[in-house]
N, C-alpha and C positions, 0 to 999 in steps of 0.2 A: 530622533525617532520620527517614522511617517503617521502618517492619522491612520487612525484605525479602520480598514477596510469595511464599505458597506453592503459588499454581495462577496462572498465566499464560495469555493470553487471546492467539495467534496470530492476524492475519490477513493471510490470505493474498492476495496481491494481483498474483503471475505473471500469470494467463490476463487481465489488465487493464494492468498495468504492467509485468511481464515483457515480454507480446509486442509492445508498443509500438513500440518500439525495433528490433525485427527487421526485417532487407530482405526475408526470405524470407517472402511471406505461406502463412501454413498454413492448408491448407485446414476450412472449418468443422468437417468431420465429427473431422479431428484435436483440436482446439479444444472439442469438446462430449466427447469420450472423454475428454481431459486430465482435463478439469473433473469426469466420472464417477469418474474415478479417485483426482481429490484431497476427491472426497467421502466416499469411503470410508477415509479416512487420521484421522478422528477432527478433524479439522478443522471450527471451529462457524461459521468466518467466510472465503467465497471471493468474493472483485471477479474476476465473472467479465468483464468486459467495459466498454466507454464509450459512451454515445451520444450522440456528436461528429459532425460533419458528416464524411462520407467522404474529404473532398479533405485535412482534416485527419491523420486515423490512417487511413488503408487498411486499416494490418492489421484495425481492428477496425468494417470497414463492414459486419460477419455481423449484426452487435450481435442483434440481432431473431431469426436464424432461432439462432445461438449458445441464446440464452434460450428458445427455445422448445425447442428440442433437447434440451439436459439433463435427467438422472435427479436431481429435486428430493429428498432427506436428510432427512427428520423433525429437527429441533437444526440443520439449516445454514443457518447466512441466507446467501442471494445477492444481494447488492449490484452495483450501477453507478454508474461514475460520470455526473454528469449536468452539460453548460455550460451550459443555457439552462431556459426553459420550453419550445420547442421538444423538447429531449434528455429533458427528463423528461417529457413526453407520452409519449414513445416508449417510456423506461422504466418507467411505468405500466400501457402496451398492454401488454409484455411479461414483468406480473408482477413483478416485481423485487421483494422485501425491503424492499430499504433505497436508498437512495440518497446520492451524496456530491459536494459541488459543490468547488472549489477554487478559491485564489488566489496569489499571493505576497507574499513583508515587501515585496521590493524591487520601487521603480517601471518599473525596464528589466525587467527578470526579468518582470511580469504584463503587460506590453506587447506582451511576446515571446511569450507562452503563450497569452494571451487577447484581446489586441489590444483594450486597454481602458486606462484610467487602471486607478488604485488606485479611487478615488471612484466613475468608473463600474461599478466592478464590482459595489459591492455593493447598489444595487437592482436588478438580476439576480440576482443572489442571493438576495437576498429574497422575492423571485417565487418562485422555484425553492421556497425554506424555506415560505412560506406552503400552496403548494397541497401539498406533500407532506404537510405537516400534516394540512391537510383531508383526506387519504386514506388517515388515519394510518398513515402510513409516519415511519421516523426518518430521521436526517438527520446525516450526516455531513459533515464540511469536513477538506479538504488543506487546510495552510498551507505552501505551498514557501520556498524559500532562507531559511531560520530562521537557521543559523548561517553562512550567507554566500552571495552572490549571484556567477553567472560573469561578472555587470558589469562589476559596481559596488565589487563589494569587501566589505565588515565592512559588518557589518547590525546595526545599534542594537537592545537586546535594548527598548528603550523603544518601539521601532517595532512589534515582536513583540508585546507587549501592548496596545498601542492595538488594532489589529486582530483580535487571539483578544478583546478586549471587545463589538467590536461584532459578532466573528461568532455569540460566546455571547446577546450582546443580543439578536440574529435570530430565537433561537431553534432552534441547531443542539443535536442530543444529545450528541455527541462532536467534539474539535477535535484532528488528527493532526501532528503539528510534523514538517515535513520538512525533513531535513538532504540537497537536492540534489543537492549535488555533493559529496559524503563528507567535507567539510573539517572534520566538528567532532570535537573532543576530549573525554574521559572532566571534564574539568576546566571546560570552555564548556556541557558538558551539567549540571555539579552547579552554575553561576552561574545558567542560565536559570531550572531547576527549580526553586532555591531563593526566587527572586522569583517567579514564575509561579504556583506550583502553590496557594500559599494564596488564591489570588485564586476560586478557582474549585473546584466542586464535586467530590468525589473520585469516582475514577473517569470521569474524563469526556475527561482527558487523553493522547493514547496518542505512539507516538516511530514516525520512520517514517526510518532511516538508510539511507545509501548505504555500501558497502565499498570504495570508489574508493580509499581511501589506505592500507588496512585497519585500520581502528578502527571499524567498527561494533560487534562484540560489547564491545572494552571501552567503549564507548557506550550499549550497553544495561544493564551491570552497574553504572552509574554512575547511569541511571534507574532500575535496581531499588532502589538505597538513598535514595531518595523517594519509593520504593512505586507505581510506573506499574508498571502489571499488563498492558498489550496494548501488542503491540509489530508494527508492519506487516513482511510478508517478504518474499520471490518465492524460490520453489522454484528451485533450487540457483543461486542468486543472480542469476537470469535480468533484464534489464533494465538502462531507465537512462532519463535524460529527453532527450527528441529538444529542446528547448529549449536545454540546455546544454552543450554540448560537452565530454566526454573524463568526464559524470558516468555512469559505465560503476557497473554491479551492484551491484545493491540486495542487501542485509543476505539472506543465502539462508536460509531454511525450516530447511531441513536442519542445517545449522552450529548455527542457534536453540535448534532443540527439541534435538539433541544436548548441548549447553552445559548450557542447563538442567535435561535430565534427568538429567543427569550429576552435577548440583549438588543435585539431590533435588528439582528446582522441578517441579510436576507442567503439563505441557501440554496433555494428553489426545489425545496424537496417536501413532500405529503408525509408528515411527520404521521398517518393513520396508516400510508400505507406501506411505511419505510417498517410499523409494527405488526404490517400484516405478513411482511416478507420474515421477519424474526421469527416469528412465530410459525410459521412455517418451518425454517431450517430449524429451531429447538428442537420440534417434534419429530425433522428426521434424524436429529442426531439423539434424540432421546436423555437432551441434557435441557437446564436451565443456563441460558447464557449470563455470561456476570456483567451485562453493562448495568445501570441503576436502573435503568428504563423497563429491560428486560422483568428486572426484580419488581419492582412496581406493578407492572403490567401482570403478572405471574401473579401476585398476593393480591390484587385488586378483582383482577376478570378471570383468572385462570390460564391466561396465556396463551390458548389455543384460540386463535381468530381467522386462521387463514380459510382463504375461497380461492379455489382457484378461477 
């Protein structure tokens, strides 16, 4: 095992995978203040958005005018995600950073997501990885249901590495292992890691947990003793995946950087202002978010703190 990382690499991935998942669509101009606000939280990495075709995510059919909108951060990259060659045209027109394409282990699970084989997926993908190259832009991949699919069941960690090879072979910079539906354990995280991680270039591998059963933080502490340094979030545990049913709140921001700042792990994040941005998005979705933080914050001050 490596020594436990002492600067940690958050990203942020609410204003993309947070609002996914919402009925209420919020209006862009909400969604471009969000996003100013978690710019200002010392945060170096925001997915602010997808560009997916509209009949797909509604919420996020602003994609374009979202990205034009925003007060761009000197140190923040703004990333999107991208389906096709089609989606990264678009998020090319609109500047974007980085971009990140995705798939899943399981074959019901990317059928569901992307309405593709496994096979067809990845010359699409490829496409996608080529021309961003040529624009040099980096290039990110989601890998979904890592530690188990809402199918299918147990997902072969053999299956898991056939695919992070050929998505490394493509030429992606980083590969995010997603745990979709929060099924996995501090114990399924140090089995994968420990075959996985020697395969492949340090630093290139990050963890992207769901809190569905509550084990995402001791899932993160279990990748910190293999030394994964970025770990994806969504401000106060906002999200889920519209694919898989009941896979409710991703790993919250908030809970994160608290953990680890608390543990001496530095984040580089304004843990006052990371609750000013929460408090903000609660009150336009008109919900209480369920990270602890959120709840704390909520039964202590009332939760409503934002200035713009």
């Amino acid at each position: 095992m490596s020594v436990v990382p002492k600067k940690i690499n958050v990203k942020e991935v609410g204003p993309r995978d947070g609002l996914q998942n919402e009925k209420l669509l919020l209006p862009t101009e909400d969604k471009i203040s969000w996003i100013n606000a978690l710019s200002r939280t010392g945060l170096s990495y925001i997915e602010i958005t997808s560009f997916v075709h509209p009949d797909w995510i509604p919420q996020l059919k602003d994609a374009q005018e979202v990205a034009d909108g925003i007060n761009r951060h000197p140190g923040v990259t703004y990333a999107a995600l991208v389906p096709n060659q089609r989606g990264l045209e678009r998020a090319l027109s609109a500047g974007i950073d980085e971009v990140s394409v995705f798939m899943s282990v399981s074959e019901s699970h990317n059928r569901k997501n992307i309405n593709k084989s496994i096979e067809e997926t990845f010359p699409v993908l490829q496409d996608v990885v080529d021309t961003a190259k040529c624009e040099r832009k980096k290039v990110r991949a989601y890998l979904s249901t890592v530690f188990g699919c809402p199918y299918q069941g147990r997902v072969e960690i053999q299956d898991v590495m056939r695919i992070c090879d050929r998505l490394f072979t493509m030429g992606i910079d980083e590969l995010s292992l997603g745990d979709t539906i929060g099924i996995a354990n501090p114990k399924q995280v140090d089995e994968l890691l420990a075959k996985l991680l020697p395969r492949f270039r340090e630093g290139t591998i990050a963890l992207h947990f769901h809190n569905t059963r509550g084990m995402a933080l001791a899932n993160v502490w279990s990748a910190l003793q293999h030394g994964v340094a970025t770990f994806d979030a969504s401000l106060g545990g906002l999200g889920g995946c519209p694919y898989a049913k009941g896979a409710s709140g991703n790993l919250a921001t908030d809970d994160l950087v608290f953990m680890l700042e608390q543990m001496g792990i530095n984040t580089g994040v304004d843990e006052a202002r990371l609750q000013n941005a929460a408090a903000f998005i609660e009150k336009r979705l008109g919900k209480t978010l369920p990270s602890q933080q959120r709840r704390l914050q909520t039964a202590t001050q009332g939760g409503d703190s934002f200035v713009r």
